[in-house]
C-alpha positions as CSV (number, residue, x, y, z in Angstrom):
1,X,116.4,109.5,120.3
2,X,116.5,111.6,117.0
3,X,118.1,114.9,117.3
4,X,117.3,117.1,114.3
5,X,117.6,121.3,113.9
6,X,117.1,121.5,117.5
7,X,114.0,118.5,117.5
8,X,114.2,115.5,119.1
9,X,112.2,112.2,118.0
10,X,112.4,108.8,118.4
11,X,110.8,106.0,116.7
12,X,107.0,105.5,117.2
13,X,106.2,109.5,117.9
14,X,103.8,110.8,115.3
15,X,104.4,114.2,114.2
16,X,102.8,116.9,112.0
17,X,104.3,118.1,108.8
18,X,103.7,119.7,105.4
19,X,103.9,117.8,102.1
20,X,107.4,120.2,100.6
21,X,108.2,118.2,97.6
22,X,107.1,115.1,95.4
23,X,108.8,112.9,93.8
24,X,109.3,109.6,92.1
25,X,111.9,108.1,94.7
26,X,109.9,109.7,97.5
27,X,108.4,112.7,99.8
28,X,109.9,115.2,101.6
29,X,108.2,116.8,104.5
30,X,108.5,120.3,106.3
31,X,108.9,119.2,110.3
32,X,109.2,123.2,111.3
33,X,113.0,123.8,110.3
34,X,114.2,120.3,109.6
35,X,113.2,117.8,106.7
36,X,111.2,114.6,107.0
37,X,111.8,111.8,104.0
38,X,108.5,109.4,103.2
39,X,109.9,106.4,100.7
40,X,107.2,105.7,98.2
41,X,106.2,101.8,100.2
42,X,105.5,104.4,103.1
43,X,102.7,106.4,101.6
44,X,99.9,104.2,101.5
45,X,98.6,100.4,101.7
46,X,96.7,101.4,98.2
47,X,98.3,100.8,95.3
48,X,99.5,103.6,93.1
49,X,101.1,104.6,89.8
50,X,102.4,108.0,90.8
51,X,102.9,109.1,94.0
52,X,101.3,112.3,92.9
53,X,97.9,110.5,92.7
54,X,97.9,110.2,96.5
55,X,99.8,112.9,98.3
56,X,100.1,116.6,96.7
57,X,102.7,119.5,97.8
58,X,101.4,121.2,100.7
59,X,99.5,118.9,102.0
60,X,99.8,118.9,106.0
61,X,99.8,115.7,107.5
62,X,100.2,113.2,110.5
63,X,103.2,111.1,110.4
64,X,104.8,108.2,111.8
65,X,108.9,108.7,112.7
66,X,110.0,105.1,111.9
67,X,114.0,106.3,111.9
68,X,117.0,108.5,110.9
69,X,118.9,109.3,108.2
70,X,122.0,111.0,110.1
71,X,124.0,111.2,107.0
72,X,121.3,113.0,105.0
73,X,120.6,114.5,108.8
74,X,116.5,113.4,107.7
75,X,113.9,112.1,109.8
76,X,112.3,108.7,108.1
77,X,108.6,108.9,108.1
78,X,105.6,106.6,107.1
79,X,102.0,107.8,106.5
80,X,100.9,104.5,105.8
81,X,102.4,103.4,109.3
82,X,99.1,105.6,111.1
83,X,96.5,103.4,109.2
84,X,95.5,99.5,110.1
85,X,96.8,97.5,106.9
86,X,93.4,96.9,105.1
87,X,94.3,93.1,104.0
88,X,94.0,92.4,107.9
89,X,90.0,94.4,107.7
90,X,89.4,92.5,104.6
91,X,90.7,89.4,106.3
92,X,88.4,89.9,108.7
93,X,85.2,90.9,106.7
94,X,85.8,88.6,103.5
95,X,87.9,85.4,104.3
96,X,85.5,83.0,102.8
97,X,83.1,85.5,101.1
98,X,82.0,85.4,97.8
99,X,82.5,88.1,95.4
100,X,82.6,90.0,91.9
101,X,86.1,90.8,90.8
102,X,87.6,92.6,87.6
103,X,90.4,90.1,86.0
104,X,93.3,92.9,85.3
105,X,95.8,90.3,83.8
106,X,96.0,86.6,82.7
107,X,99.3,85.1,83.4
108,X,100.2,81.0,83.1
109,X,99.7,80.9,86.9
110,X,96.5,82.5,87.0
111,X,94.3,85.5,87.0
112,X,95.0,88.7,88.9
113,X,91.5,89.9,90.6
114,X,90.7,93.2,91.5
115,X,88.5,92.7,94.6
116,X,86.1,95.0,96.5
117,X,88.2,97.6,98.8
118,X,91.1,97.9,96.5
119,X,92.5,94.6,97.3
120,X,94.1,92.3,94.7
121,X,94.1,88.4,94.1
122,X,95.0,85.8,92.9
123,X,93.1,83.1,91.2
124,X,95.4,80.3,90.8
125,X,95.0,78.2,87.4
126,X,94.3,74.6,89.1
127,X,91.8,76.1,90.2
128,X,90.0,77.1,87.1
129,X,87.6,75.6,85.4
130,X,89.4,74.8,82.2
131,X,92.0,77.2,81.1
132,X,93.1,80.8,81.7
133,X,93.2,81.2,78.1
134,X,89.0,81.7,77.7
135,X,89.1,85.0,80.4
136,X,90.4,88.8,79.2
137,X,91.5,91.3,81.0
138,X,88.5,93.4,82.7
139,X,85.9,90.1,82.8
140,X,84.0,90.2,86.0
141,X,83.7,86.6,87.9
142,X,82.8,85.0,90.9
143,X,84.8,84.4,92.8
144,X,85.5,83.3,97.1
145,X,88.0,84.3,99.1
146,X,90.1,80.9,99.9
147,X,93.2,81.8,101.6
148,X,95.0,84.7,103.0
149,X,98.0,85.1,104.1
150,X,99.0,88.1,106.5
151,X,102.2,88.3,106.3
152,X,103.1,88.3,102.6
153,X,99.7,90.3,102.0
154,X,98.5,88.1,99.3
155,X,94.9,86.4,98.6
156,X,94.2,83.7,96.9
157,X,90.5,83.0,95.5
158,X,88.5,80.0,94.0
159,X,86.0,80.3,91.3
160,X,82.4,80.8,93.2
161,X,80.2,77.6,92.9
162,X,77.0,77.8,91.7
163,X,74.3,76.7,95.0
């Protein structure tokens, strides 16, 4: 149990709140007279350059209490902890698909592929036809879904064959 101005929680109960600050590092949260703390991984499953693209000041909100911070006397929150990870929907929608994806950087392992649903993979360079060297960043290729793995969140594709 989490005692806080008067409040209890404990891990796993969702709670309202209102966005009070935003910054780099983190959110904090009004929980009606004591403060929540989001850390940036929290926010979202998307990915982001500033946190100020996805969650504004204001902004009142579900939450998900996933601990304490007694000696900062905060509640630790997560937004992203209310939503179903979306590489487990793609997973189940795309594993083995064929698809268009944006190349968004060329690196000697491979290419980095923006997929459908904001997902990201990774085209590995065995499995290229030829080398990485003949694609630039924002090509759009074929491509299949070949692998995924849960747990790290990361997607590996082949090039799509021709049929």
């Amino acid at each position: 149990m989490i005692w806080s101005a008067g409040q209890k929680f404990k891990e796993g109960d969702v709670c309202k709140g209102v966005v009070s600050d935003v910054f780099d590092f983190g959110v904090f949260v009004d929980l009606g007279g004591c403060v929540g703390f989001v850390n940036p991984s929290e926010i979202t499953w998307m990915r982001y350059t500033e946190i100020a693209e996805v969650i504004r000041e204001g902004l009142e909100m579900n939450f998900l209490v996933i601990g304490h911070a007694p000696a900062r006397e905060q509640v630790l929150l997560s937004a992203k902890g209310l939503e179903e990870d979306p590489i487990k929907k793609f997973a189940r929608e795309q594993f083995g698909a064929s698809c268009a994806g944006s190349v968004e950087m060329v690196t000697p392992i491979g290419l980095h592929v923006s997929l459908p649903g904001g997902m990201g993979g990774l085209l590995p360079e065995p499995a290229m036809s030829g080398t990485a060297d003949r694609y630039r960043v924002g090509d759009v290729i074929s491509v299949e879904v070949a692998k995924i793995n849960l747990h790290d969140r990361q997607i590996e594709l082949s090039l799509r064959t021709s049929t």
